[in-house]
N, C-alpha and C positions, 0 to 999 in steps of 0.2 A: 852102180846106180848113179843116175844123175844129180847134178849139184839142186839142192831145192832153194825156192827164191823164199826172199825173207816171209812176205807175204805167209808161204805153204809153212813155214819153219812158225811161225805164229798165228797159224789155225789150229794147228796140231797142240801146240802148245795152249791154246785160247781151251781147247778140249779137253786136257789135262787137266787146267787150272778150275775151270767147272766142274767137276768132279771130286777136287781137293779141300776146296771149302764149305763145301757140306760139313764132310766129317771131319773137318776144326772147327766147325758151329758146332757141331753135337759131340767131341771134345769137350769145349769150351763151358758149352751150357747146358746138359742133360744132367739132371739131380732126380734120377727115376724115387731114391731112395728120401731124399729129402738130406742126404747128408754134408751137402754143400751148406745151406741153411744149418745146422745144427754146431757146424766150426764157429758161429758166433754167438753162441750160446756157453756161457761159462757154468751156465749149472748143470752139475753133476746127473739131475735127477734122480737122486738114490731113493725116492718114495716111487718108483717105477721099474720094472726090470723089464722092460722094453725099452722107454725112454734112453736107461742108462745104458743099454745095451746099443744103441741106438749114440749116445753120447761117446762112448768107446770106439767105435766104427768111425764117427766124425773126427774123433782128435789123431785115430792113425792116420786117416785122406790127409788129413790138415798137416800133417808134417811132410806130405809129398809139397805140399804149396800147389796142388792141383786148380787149376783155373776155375776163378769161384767160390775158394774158399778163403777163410779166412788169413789165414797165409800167402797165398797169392795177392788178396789187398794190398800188403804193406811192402811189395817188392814193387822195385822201380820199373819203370820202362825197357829199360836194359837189361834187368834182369827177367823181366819176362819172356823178351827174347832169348836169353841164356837156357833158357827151364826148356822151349820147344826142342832145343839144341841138344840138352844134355840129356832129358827124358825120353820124345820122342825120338830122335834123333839114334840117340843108343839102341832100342829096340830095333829100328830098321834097318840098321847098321848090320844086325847080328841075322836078318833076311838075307840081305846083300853082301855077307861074307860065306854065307853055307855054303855056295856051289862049290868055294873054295877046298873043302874035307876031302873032296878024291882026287886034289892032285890041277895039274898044271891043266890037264887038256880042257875044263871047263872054261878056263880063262880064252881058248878059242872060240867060245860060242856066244851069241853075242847078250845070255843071259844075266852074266855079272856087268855086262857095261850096263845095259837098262833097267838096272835095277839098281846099279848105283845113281844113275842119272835119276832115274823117279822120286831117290829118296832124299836127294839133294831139293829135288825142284817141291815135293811137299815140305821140308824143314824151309827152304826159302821162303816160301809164299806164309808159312805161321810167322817166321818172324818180322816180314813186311807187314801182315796184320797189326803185331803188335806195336808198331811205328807209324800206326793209322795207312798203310798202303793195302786200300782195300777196293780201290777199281778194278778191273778185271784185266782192262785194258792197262793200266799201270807195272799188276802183276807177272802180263806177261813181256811187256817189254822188260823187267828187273829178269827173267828168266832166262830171255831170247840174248840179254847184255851177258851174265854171269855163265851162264852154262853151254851158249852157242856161240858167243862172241859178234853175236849182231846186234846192230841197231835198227831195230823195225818200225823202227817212229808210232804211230799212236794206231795200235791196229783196232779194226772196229770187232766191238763183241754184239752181234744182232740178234744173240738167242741160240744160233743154231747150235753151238756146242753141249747147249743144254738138253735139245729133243738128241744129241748122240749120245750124252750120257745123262742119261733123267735123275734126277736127285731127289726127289716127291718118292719119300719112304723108304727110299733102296741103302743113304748112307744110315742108317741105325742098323742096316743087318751087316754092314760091313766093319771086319775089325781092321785094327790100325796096320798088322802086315799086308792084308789085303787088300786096302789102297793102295797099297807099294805096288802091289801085282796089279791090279787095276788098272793104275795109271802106267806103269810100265806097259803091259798091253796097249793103252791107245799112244805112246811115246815110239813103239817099235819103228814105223816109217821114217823116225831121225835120225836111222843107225851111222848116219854120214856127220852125224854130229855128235857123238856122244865122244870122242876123244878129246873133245874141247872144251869138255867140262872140268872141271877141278879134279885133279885124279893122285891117285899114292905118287909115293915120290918113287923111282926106278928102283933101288936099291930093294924097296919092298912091295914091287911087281912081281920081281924078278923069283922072289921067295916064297909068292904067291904060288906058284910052277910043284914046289917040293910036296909032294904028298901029307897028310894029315897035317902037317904043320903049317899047311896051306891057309887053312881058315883063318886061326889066329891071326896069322901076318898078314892078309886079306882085309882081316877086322881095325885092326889097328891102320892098318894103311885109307882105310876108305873114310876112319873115324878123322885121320888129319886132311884128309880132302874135304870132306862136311865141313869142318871147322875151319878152311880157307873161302871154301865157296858161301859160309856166312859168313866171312870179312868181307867178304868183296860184296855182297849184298848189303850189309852193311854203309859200304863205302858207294855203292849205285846210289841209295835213299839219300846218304847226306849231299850227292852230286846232283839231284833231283827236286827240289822241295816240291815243287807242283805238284809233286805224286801222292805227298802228304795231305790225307784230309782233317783237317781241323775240327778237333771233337769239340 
């Protein structure tokens, strides 16, 4: 396949990126139940057995520190990012290592690279949000630096990636692994770029190969690539401030 120019490497990803923030907005702020509201409520309600029932439901969310409640208030900026990382992060981590369970030859195909590559590039883009990097056009050059190893200068977002992936009602019926697969699907045409993402260290590639015990060491290997490819995003934002929009 031929080499794609940065330009095409940052439509594709502009496409991605349209797609991803949806479903961190309806993350973030969907309280269908009302139980985001209810973590800052210290009374019991014991003259209700709805209310209370209701008040129990809130204080389990509320020990996730899920976005919105009241435990998520009192953690820092940092720590915000941490929660994307170690919450979401973890779940799609454990998408991105199943291929692993039968064995080496899936590592031929080119399902566990873009699948780790999607789920690095949705963990990146949460925690640029939470550092104020919320232009689209910002997002994707933090994407196109950490995971392609390009510099795309300031590419234009003019809508279009939005009529390819429409976001008007479709991210609520989507769950959080199915993003991963979602954006993997429109990510496929970068196959020429997914080695230059953040990847396991050799030692536990290589271990990836052995039968069942594939996965785990699959898992663990893609969880410390996650956790690199968010330092290095990390280290993009602090090398960037322009990117930063000022709440």
């Amino acid at each position: 396949m031929a080499e794609m120019s940065d330009a095409q490497v940052a439509a594709v990803l502009d496409r991605a990126v349209a797609g991803i923030n949806p479903v961190l907005d309806t993350l973030a702020e969907r309280d269908p139940l009302g139980l985001k509201k209810h973590t800052f409520d210290d009374d019991p309600h014991e003259d209700s057995r709805l209310q209370h029932a209701l008040h129990l439901l809130a204080e389990g969310l509320n020990l996730t520190d899920w976005p919105g409640t009241k435990g998520w208030s009192s953690r820092s900026m940092n720590s915000r990012a941490d929660w994307w990382i170690s919450r979401i992060g973890t779940v799609n981590t454990v998408a991105v290592a199943y291929p692993g369970l039968f064995g080496g030859w899936t590592r031929r195909l080119p399902l566990a690279s873009v699948l780790g590559f999607a789920n690095q590039a949705m963990v990146l883009v949460a925690v640029a949000r939470e550092y104020g990097v919320t232009a689209r056009a910002h997002q994707v050059q933090l994407l196109a630096s950490v995971l392609c190893g390009r510099d795309v200068g300031h590419p234009r977002t003019d809508g279009t990636a939005d009529k390819v992936l429409p976001t008007e009602g479709t991210s609520r019926k989507r769950t959080l692994v199915g993003t991963v697969w979602e954006t993997a699907m429109t990510l496929r045409s970068l196959s020429n770029e997914f080695e230059r993402r953040p990847q396991p260290v050799l030692p536990l590639r290589a271990l990836a190969y052995i039968p069942i015990v594939g996965a785990p060491v699959m898992y663990v290997g893609e969880w410390f690539a996650l956790s690199r490819a968010a330092r290095l995003g990390r280290a993009w934002i602090a090398d960037h401030p322009e990117a930063v929009r000022a709440s």
